[in-house]
N, C-alpha and C positions, 0 to 999 in steps of 0.2 A: 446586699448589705443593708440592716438595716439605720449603721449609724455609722459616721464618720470616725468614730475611736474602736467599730469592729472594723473597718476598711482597714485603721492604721495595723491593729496588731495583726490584721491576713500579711497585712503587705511585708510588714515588722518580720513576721515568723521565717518567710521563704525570701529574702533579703540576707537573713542569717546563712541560711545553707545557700542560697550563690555565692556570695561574698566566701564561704568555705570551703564551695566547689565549684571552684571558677569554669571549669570544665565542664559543669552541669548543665548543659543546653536546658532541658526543663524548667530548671530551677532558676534560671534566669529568664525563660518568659514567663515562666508563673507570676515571678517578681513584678515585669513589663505591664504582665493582667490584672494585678492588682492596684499598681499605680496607674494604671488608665481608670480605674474607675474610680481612684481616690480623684483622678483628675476630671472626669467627664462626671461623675455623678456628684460627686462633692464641692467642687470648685477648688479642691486645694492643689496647691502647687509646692513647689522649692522644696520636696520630702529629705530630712538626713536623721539618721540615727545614730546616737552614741550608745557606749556604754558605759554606764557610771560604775563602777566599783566599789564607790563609797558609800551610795547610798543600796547598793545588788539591783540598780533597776537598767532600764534602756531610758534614754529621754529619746524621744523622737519631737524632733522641730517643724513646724511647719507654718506655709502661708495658706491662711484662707479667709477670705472675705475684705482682703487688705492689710490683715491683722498677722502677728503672728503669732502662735500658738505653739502651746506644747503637750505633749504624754508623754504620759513613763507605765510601764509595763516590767515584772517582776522578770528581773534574768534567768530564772527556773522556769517561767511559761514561755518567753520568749525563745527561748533556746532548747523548750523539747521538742520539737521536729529533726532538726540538726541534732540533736545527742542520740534521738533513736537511729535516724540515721547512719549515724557512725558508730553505733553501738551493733549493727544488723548491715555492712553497706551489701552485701552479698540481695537485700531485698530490695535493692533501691536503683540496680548499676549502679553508674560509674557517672 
């Protein structure tokens, strides 16, 4: 990765589809792989996402460098892996 705000939306995207398919072993170490390098290459830690409604984005919160930070990310980018997904799950298992 080359930047801490591509780290956050990898991690952002496949976060979404765990969190949808808790039963997704992949999708949940995907997740695991992504925050390890938010963590080991980034410095950052304490990752949560919401979802705003009001505004159609994600905020994701985070610590890093002591500080904490945030991004927001459009809930149409954030959520097309999970919509293709469940739009095709027949290409994805289970």
């Amino acid at each position: 990765m080359k930047s801490v705000q591509d780290a956050l939306y990898n991690w952002l995207t496949i976060e979404i589809v765990a969190a949808a398919r808790p039963h997704d072993e992949a999708a949940r170490d995907t997740a695991s792989f992504f925050l390890a390098i938010l963590e080991n290459d980034f410095g950052v830690t304490a990752v949560k996402a919401a979802k705003d409604e009001a505004s159609g984005r994600y905020v994701v919160e985070y610590r890093r460098g002591g500080e904490t930070k945030t991004a927001h990310f459009p809930v149409e980018l954030a959520e097309a892996i999970w919509r293709q997904i469940e739009a095709e799950p027949e290409k994805y298992g289970s």
